[in-house]
KOLVEXFI-319946 format. One line per field, with one value per residue (C-alpha): residue number from 1; residue in one letter; x, y, z; chain. Coordinates in nm, 3 decimals. Layout:
<sites>
n <- c(NUM/...)
res <- c(a/...)
px <- c(X/...)
py <- c(Y/...)
pz <- c(Z/...)
chain <- c(A/...)
</sites>
This chain:
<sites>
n <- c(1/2/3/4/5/6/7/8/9/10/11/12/13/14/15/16/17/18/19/20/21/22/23/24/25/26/27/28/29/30/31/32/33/34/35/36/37/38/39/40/41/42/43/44/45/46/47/48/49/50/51/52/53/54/55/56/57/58/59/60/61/62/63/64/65/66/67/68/69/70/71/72/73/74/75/76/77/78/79/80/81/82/83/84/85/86/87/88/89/90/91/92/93/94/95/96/97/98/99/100/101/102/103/104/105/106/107/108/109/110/111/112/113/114/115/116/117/118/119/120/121/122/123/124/125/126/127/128/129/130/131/132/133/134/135/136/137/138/139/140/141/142/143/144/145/146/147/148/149/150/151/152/153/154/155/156/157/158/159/160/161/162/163/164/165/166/167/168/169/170/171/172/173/174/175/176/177/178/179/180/181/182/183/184/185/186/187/188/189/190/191/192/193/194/195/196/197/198/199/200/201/202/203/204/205/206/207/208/209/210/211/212/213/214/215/216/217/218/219/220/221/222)
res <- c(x/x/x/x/x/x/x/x/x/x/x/x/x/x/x/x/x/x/x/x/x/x/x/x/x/x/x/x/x/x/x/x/x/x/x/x/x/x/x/x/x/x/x/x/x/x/x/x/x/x/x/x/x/x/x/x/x/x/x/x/x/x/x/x/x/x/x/x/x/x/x/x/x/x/x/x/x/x/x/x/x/x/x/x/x/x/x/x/x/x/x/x/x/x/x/x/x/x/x/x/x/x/x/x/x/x/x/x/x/x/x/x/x/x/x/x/x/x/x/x/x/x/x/x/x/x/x/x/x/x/x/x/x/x/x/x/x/x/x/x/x/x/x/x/x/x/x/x/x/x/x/x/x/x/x/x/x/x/x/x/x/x/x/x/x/x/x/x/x/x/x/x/x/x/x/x/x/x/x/x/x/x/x/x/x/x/x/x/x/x/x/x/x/x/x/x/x/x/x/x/x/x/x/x/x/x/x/x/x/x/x/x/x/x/x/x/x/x/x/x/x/x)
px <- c(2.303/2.466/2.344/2.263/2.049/1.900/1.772/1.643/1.479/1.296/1.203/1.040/0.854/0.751/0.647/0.394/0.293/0.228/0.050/-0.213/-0.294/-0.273/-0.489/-0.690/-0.527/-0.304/0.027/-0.022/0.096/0.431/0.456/0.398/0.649/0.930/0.831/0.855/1.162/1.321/1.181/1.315/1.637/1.696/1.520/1.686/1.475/1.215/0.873/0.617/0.360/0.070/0.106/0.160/-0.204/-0.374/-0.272/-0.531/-0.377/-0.452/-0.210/0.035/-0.119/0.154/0.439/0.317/0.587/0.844/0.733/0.640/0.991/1.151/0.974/1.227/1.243/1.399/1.282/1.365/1.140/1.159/1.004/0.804/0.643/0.595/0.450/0.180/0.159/0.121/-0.165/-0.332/-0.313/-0.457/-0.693/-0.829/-0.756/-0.676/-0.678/-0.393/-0.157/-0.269/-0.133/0.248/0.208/0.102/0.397/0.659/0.517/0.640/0.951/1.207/1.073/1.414/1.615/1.906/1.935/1.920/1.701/1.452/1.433/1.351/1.103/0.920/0.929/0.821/0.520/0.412/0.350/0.201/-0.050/-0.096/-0.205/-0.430/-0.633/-0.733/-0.863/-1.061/-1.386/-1.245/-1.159/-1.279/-1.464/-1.874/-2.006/-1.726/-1.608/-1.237/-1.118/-0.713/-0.806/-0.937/-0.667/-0.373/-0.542/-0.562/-0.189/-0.097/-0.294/-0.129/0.245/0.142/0.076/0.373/0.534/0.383/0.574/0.339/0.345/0.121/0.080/-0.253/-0.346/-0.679/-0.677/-0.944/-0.677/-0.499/-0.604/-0.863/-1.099/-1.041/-1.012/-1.353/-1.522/-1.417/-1.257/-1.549/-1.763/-1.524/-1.608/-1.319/-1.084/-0.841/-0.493/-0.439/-0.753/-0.741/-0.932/-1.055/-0.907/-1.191/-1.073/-1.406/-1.628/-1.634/-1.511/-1.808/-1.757/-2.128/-2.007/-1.663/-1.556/-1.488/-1.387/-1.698/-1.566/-1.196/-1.104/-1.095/-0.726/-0.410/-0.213/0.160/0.467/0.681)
py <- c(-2.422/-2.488/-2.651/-2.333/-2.191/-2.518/-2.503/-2.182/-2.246/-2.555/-2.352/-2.089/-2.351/-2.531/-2.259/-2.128/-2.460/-2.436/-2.129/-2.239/-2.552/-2.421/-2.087/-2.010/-2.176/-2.086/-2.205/-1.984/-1.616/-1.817/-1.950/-1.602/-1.445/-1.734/-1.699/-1.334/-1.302/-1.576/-1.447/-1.054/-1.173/-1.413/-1.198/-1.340/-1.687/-1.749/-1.779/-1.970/-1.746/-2.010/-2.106/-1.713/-1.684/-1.944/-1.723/-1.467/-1.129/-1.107/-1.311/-1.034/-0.707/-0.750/-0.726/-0.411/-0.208/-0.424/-0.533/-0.179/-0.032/-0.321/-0.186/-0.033/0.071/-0.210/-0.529/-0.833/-1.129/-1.060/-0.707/-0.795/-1.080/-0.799/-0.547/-0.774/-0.859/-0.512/-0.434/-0.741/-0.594/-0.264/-0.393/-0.647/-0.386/-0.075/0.131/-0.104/-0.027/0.311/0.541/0.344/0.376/0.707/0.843/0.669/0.848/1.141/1.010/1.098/1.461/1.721/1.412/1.274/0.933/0.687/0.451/0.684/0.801/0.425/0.344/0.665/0.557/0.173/0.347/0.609/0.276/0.072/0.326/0.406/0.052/0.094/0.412/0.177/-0.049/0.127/-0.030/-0.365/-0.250/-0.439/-0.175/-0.101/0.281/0.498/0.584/0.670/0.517/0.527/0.875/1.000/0.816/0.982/1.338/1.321/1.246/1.544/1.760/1.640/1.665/2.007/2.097/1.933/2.180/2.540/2.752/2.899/3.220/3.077/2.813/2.783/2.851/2.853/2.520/2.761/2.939/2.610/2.450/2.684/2.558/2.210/2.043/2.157/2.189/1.835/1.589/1.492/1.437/1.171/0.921/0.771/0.631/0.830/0.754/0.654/0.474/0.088/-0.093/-0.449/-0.702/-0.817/-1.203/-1.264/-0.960/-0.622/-0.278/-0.109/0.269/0.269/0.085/0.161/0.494/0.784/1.125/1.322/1.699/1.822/2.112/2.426/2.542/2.335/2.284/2.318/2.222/2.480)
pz <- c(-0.924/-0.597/-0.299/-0.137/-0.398/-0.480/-0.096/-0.064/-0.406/-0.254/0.042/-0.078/-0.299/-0.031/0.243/-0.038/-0.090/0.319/0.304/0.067/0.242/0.593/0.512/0.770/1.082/1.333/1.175/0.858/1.002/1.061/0.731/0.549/0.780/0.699/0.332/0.274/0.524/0.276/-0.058/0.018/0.120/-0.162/-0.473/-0.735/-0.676/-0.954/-0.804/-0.934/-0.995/-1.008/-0.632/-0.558/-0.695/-0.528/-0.204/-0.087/-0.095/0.337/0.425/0.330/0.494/0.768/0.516/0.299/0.447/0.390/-0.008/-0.100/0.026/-0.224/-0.513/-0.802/-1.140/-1.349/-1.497/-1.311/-1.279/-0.890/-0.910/-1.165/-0.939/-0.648/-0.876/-0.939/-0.575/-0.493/-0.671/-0.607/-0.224/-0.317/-0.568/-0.255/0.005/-0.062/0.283/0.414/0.136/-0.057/0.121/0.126/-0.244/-0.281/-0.003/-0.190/-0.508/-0.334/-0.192/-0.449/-0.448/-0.448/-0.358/-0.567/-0.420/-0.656/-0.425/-0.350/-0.730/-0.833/-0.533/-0.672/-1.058/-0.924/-0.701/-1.020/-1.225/-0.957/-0.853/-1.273/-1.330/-1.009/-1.138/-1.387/-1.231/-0.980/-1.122/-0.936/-0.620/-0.337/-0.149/-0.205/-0.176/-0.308/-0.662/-0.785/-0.408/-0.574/-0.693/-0.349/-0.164/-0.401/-0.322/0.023/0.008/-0.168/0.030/0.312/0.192/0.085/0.426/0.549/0.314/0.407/0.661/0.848/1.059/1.333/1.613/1.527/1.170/0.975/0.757/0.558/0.376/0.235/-0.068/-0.074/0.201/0.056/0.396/0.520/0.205/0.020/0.223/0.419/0.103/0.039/0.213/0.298/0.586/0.796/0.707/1.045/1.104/1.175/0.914/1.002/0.693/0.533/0.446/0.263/0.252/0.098/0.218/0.267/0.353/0.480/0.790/0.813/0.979/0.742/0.733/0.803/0.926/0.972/1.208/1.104/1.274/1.295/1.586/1.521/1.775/1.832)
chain <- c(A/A/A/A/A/A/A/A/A/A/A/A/A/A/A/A/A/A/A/A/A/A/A/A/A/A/A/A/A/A/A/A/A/A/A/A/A/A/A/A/A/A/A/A/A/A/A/A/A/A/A/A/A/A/A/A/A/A/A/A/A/A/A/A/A/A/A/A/A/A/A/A/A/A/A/A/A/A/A/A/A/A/A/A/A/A/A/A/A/A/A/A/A/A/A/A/A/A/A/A/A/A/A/A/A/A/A/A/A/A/A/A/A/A/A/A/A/A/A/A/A/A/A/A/A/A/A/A/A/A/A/A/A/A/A/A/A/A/A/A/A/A/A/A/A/A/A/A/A/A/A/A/A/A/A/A/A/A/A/A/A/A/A/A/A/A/A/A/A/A/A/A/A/A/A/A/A/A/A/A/A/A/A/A/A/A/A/A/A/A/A/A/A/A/A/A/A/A/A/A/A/A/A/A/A/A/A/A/A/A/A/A/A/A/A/A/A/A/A/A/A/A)
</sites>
């Protein structure tokens, strides 16, 4: 191993090492950041997978965009170290991360780029091995959350997809009145909304704000 490697090894060691004594303070943003900055870059490290657990699965809500776009279809240790991260995340909080997985699910859709054809086989598993485990997920007052999350997502790239004659069409005539009719017996988060991280608590969809009607017309740019 050379004196490089052997450094970065130690490192990444010793930032989670950081993270798991500083949780909770000030300092510890800064040490997540350094470690998954150095970790991404440097993926064919071994990570110790015992100190990875002792981390609580908050700490990286800031990085989901970056460790979800890194997913891919083959079996090194490294992805098979963020697959488990990544459904830890959803598992523990899965409005800040379900939707990622479910739009790279789509992502390889008519494309022939290699990339974008493994992120979507990597995402498929993922979010396989979350629909069964929807039983754990951290959120109180709502059933099949992985389930509801993936179908909102598909109703929504299927609307993405229809050519429409009008500004202003009915959102009646898609999916069969699905948007008016079913989505706000949900109960679920916006896509877009901002969802306090609960460090210690449950989601409860009782308090949080949901879906509860959708407008009948959408408004398209011209």
């Amino acid at each position: 191993m050379s004196h490089k490697s052997l450094y970065v090894n130690r490192a990444i060691e010793f930032y989670l090492k950081a993270i798991e004594l500083s949780n909770d303070t000030n300092g510890n943003d800064t040490d997540v950041d350094r470690f998954c900055a150095l970790w991404l870059e440097n993926s064919s490290t071994t990570i110790d997978r015992s100190l990875m657990s002792n981390i609580p699965t908050y700490n990286f809500i800031p990085w989901v965009n970056q460790l979800t776009s890194r997913l891919s279809d083959d079996k090194s240790d490294f992805q098979s170290v963020l697959k488990d991260l990544v459904v830890n995340i959803a598992i523990q909080h899965p409005f800040h991360i379900g939707y990622h997985l479910t739009s790279l699910s789509a992502e390889g859709l008519g494309s022939e780029d290699a990339a974008a054809l493994s992120r979507k086989t990597a995402a498929h598993s993922v979010w396989n091995k979350l629909l069964m485990y929807q039983n754990k997920c951290n959120v109180v007052n709502i059933s099949d959350v992985f389930s509801k999350i993936a179908e909102l997502t598909n109703e929504s790239i299927s609307i993405a997809n229809t050519k429409f004659k009008s500004t202003k069409p009915s959102i009646m005539r898609i999916s069969h009145g699905w948007w008016v009719s079913e989505l706000p017996n949900y109960n679920i988060p916006s896509p877009v909304e901002t969802i306090k991280v609960q460090r210690v608590s449950r989601y409860d969809l009782n308090i949080l704000p949901t879906i509860t009607a959708v407008e009948k017309t959408i408004s398209l740019a011209i």
